[in-house]
C-alpha positions as CSV (number, residue, x, y, z in Angstrom):
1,X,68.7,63.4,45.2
2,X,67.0,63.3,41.8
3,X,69.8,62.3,40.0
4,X,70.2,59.3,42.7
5,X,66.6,58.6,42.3
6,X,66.6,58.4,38.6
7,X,69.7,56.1,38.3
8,X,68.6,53.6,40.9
9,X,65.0,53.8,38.6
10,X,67.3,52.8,35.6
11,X,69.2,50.0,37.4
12,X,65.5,48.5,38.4
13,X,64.4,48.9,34.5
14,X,67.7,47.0,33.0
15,X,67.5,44.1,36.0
16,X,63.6,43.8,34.9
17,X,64.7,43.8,31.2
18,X,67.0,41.0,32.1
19,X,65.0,39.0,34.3
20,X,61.9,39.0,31.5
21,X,64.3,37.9,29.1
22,X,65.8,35.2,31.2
23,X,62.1,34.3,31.8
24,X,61.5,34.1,28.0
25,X,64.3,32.2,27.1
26,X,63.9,29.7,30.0
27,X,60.7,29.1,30.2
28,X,59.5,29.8,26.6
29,X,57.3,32.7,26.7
30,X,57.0,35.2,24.0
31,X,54.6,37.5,25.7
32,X,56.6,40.4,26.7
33,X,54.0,41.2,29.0
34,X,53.6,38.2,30.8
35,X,57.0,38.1,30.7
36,X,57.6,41.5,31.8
37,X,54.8,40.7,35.1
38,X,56.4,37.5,35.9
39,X,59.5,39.9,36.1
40,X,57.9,42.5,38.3
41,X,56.9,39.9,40.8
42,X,59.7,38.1,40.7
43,X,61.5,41.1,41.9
44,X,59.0,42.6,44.1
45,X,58.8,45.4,41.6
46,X,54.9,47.4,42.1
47,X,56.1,50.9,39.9
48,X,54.8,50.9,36.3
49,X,56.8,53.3,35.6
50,X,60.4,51.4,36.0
51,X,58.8,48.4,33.8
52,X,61.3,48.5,30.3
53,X,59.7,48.6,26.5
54,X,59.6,45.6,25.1
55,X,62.4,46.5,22.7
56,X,64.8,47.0,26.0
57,X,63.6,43.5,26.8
58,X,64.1,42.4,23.0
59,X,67.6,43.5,23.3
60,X,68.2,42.3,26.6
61,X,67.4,38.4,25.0
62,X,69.9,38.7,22.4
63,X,72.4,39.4,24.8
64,X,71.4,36.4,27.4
65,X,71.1,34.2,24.4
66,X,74.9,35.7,23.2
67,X,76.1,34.9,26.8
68,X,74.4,31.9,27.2
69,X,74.6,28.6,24.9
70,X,76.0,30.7,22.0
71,X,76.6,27.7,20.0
72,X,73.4,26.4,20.7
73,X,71.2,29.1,20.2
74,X,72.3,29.7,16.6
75,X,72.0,26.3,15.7
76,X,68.6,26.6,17.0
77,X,67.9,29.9,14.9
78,X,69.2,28.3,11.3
79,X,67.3,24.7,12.2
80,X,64.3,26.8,12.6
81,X,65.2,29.1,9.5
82,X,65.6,25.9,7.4
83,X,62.0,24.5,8.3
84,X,60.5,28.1,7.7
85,X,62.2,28.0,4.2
86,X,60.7,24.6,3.8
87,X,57.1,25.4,4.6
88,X,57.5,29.2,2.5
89,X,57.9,26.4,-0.4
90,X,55.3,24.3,0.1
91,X,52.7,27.3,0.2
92,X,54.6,29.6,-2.2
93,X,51.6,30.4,-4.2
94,X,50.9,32.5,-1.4
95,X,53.5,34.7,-1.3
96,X,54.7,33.9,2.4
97,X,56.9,36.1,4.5
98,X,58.6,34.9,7.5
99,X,58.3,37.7,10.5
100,X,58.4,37.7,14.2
101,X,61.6,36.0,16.4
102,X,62.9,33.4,14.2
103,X,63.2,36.3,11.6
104,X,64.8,38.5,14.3
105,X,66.9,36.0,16.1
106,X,65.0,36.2,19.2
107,X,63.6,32.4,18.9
108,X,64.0,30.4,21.9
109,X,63.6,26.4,21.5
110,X,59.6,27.1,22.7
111,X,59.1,29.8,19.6
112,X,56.8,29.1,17.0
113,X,57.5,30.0,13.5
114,X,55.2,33.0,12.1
115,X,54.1,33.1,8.4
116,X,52.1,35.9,6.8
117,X,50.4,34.3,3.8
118,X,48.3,36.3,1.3
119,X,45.1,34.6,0.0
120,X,41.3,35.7,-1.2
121,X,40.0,33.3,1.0
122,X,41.6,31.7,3.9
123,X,40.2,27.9,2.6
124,X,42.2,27.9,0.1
125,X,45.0,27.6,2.6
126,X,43.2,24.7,4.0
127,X,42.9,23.3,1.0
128,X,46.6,22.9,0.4
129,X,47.4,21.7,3.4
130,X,45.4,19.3,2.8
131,X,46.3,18.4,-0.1
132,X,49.8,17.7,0.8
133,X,49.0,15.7,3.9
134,X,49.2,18.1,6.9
135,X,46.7,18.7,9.6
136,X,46.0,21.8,11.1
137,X,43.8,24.3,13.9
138,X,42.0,27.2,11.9
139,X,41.5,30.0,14.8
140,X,41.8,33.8,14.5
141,X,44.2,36.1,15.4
142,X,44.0,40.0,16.5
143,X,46.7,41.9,14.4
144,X,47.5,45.2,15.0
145,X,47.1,47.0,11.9
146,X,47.9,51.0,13.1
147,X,47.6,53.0,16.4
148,X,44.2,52.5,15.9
149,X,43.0,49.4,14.7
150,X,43.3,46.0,15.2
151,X,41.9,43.6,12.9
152,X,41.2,40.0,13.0
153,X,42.2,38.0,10.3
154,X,42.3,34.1,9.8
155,X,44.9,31.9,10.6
156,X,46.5,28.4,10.8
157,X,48.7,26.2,13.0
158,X,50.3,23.1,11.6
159,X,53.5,21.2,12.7
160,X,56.1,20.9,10.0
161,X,59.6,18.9,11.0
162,X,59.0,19.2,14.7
163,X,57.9,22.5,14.9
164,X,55.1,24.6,15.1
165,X,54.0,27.2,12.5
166,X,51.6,29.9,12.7
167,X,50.5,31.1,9.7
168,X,48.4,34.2,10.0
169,X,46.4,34.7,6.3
170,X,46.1,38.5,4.9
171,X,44.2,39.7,2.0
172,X,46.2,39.6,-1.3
173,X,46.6,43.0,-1.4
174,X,47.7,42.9,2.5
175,X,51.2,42.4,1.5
176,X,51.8,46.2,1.2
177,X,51.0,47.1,4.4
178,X,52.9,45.2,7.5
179,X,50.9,45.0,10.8
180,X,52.6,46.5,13.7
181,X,55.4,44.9,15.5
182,X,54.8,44.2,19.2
183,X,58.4,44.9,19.8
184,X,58.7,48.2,18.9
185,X,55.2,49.6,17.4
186,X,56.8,50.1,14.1
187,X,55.7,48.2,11.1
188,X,56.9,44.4,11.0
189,X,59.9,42.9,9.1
190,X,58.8,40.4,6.8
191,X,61.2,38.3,4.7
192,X,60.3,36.4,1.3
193,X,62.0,33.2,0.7
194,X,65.2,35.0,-1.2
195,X,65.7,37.0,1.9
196,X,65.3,33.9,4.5
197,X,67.5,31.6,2.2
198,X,70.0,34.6,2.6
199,X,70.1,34.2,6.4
200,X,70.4,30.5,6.2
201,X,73.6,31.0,4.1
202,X,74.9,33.7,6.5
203,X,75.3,31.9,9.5
């Protein structure tokens, strides 16, 4: 009876895995938790305890975006790898890193593109933006910096060739330690613009 028990409970967990990432990818969220209760409800799911980890749900994306509009999805992925590259250019003086899911391959159409840059002061960001012509929204963002503590640190959204980017600015010396990932709790993946041009060139 257990053993019945525990494999319907894992059944529940992948179709809720697959039903947040259909959510995500339809629909463009990026919250896994949002996604993850629009999932519950969806399936009349109340137990916490069948709800998957976000890196089920991670995993369960790839593979609906694999199944589903292939082609299109990895054009989607490069076009937004190409405009990351671009803006890592413009603002190379401070060091940017692409992370989050254009890096991973997890973008939907909806995604923004997230920069870490690494300044002494935040304005001086600004101040390039502005000098090449491109508005932006200053706001702050919470970053999870250990299992611990969360800091908030400045950051910026501008649009560059039809897309959003979020560029979240770090201390200089911020660049040797990567916030945690949402995904999986571990530290994030950054990539420099050697690494990103890489993945362009891949695909």
């Amino acid at each position: 009876m257990p053993k019945k028990f525990s494999q319907r409970a894992e059944d529940l967990r992948r179709a809720l895995a697959q039903e947040a990432a259909r959510i995500m990818a339809e629909h463009g969220i990026e919250d896994f938790r949002h996604a993850k209760r629009k999932a519950a409800d969806r399936l009349g799911v109340n137990d916490v305890a069948v709800l998957p980890k976000n890196v089920e749900i991670e995993a369960a994306l790839l593979n609906y975006q694999r199944l589903f509009g292939r082609a299109t999805h990895d054009y989607s992925i490069k076009e937004q790898r190409r405009i990351a590259l671009q803006a890592m250019r413009l603002l190379g003086e401070f060091q940017p890193r692409l992370v989050g899911s254009v890096l991973t391959g997890t973008a939907t159409l909806h995604s923004d593109i997230n920069l870490h840059l690494f300044a002494d002061r935040s304005e001086a960001v600004a101040i390039r933006l502005l000098e090449i012509g491109v508005p932006y929204a200053f706001y702050e963002r919470r970053v999870k910096m250990d299992a611990e503590r969360s800091v908030n640190y400045p950051a910026l959204r501008f649009e560059a060739g039809g897309r959003m980017i979020d560029a979240t600015v770090f201390p200089v010396d911020g660049i040797r330690q990567s916030p945690y990932s949402p995904v999986d709790g571990r530290p994030m993946r950054r990539a420099d613009e050697r690494m990103v041009s890489a993945l362009i060139d891949a695909n």
